[in-house]
C-alpha positions in Angstrom: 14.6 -2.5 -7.7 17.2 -5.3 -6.3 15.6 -8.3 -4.6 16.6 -11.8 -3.4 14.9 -13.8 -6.2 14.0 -17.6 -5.1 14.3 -20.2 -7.9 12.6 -23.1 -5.5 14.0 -26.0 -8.1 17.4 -25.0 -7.5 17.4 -25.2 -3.6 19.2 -28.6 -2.2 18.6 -27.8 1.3 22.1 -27.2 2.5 21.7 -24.5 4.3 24.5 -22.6 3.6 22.1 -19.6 3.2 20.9 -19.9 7.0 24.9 -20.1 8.2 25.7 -16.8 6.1 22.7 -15.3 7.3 23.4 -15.6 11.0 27.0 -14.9 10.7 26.6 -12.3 9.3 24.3 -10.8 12.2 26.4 -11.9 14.7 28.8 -9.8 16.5 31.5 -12.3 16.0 30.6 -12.0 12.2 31.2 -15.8 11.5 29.3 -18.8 12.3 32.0 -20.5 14.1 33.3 -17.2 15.7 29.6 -16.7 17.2 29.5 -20.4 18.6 32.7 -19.9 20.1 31.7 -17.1 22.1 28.6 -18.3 23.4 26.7 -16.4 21.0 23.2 -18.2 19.6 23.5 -16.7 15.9 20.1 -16.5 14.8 19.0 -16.2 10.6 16.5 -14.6 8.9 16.5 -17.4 6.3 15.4 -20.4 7.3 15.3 -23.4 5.0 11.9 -25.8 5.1 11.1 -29.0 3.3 8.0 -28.8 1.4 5.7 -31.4 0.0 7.6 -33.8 -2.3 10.5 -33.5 -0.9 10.8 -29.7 -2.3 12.8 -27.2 -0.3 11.8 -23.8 0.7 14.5 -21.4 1.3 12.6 -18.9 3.4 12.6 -15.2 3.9 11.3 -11.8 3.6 10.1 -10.9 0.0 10.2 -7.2 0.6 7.2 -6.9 -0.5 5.5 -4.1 -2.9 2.6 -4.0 -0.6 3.8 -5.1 3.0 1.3 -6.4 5.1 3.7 -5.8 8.0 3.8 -2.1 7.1 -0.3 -2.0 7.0 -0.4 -3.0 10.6 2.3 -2.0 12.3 0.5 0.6 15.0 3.7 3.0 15.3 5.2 3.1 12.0 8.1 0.8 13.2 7.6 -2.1 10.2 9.1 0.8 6.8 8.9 0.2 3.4 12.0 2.0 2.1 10.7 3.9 -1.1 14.2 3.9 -2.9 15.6 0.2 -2.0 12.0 -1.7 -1.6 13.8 -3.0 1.3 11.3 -3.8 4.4 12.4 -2.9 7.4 11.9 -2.7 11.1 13.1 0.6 13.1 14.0 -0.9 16.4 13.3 2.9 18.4 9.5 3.2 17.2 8.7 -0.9 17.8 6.7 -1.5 20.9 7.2 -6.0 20.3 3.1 -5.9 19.3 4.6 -8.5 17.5 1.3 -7.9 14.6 3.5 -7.7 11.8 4.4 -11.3 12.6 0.8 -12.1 12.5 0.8 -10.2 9.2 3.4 -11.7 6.9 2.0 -14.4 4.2 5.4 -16.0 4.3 5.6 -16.7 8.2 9.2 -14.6 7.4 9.3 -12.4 10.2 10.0 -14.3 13.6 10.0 -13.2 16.9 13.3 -12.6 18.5 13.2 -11.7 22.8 9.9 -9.8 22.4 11.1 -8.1 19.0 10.4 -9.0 15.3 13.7 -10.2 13.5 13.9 -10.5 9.6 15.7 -10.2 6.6 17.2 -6.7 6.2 18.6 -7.7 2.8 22.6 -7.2 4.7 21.6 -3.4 4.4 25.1 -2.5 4.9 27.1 -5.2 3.6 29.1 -5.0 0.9 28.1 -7.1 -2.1 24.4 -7.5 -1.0 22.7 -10.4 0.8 24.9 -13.0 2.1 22.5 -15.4 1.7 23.0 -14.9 -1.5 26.0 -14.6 -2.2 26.5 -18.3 -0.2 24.0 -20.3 -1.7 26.1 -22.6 -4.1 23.2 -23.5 -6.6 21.7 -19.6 -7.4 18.2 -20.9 -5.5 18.9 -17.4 -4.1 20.3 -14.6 -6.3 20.1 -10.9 -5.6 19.6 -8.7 -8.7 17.1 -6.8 -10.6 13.5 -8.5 -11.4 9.9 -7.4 -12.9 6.9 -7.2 -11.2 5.6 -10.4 -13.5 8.6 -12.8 -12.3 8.4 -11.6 -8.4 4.7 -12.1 -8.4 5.1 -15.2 -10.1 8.2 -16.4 -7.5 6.2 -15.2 -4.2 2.7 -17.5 -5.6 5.1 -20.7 -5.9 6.4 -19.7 -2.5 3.0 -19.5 -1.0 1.7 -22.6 -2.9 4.5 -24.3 -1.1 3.7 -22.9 2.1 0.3 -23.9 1.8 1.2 -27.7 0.9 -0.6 -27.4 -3.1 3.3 -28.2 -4.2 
């Protein structure tokens, strides 16, 4: 399966993964174009600076075993069993807000009562913006092993914890 792989080492904390993130989900579908029109374009990425002066970009891992999904009381949070892709079905969410509580990665936020997160640019063209912008590769979408995404999501959450 295709995920957003995180090489941590690579990431200069530009944020150009953040700006493609939220232009992409706005209705103005650009950064400046949302700004313009009053819009508040909001990201699923969000870039943190970790101990040592590392930084983070973070979002959803998609993960094999979604602690979202396990709580989620109406079946809203979905773990699509082609694409891996986690996902949030807006109809079936009642804003419990537990798969918030849930995620390891602090990844899903809350967004006017709803959760918000990465939906891997589901229906864009040429995967994950995110992606696609980051200048360095600290994000890259493409195919990965169990091994190296395991591996990836313990230095995220070593970072997370402060131990990096």
């Amino acid at each position: 399966m295709k995920k957003v792989l995180t090489e941590v080492s690579k990431c200069l904390g530009c944020h150009s993964c953040e700006n493609a993130c939220a232009a992409v989900h706005s209705e103005a579908a650009s950064f400046l174009g949302a700004v313009l029109a009053g819009e508040k374009p909001r990201s699923a990425v969000r870039v943190l600076a970790g101990t040592g002066g590392a930084k983070l970009p973070l979002r959803c891992q998609h993960c094999a075993v979604p602690a979202c999904v396990d709580v989620c009381p109406t079946g809203a949070m979905q773990k699509d069993a082609v694409t891996g892709a986690v996902f949030c079905d807006a109809e079936q969410c009642v804003g419990c807000l537990l798969c918030v509580d849930a995620c390891p990665f602090t990844a899903i936020v809350e967004d006017g009562g709803r959760p918000f997160k990465c939906d891997l640019c589901h229906d864009r063209e040429g995967g994950p913006a995110c992606a696609a912008a980051c200048p360095t590769g600290a994000l890259r979408f493409g195919e990965a092993e169990q091994g190296a995404v395991s591996a990836m999501e313990r230095e995220i959450l070593d970072i997370l914890k402060g131990a990096k």
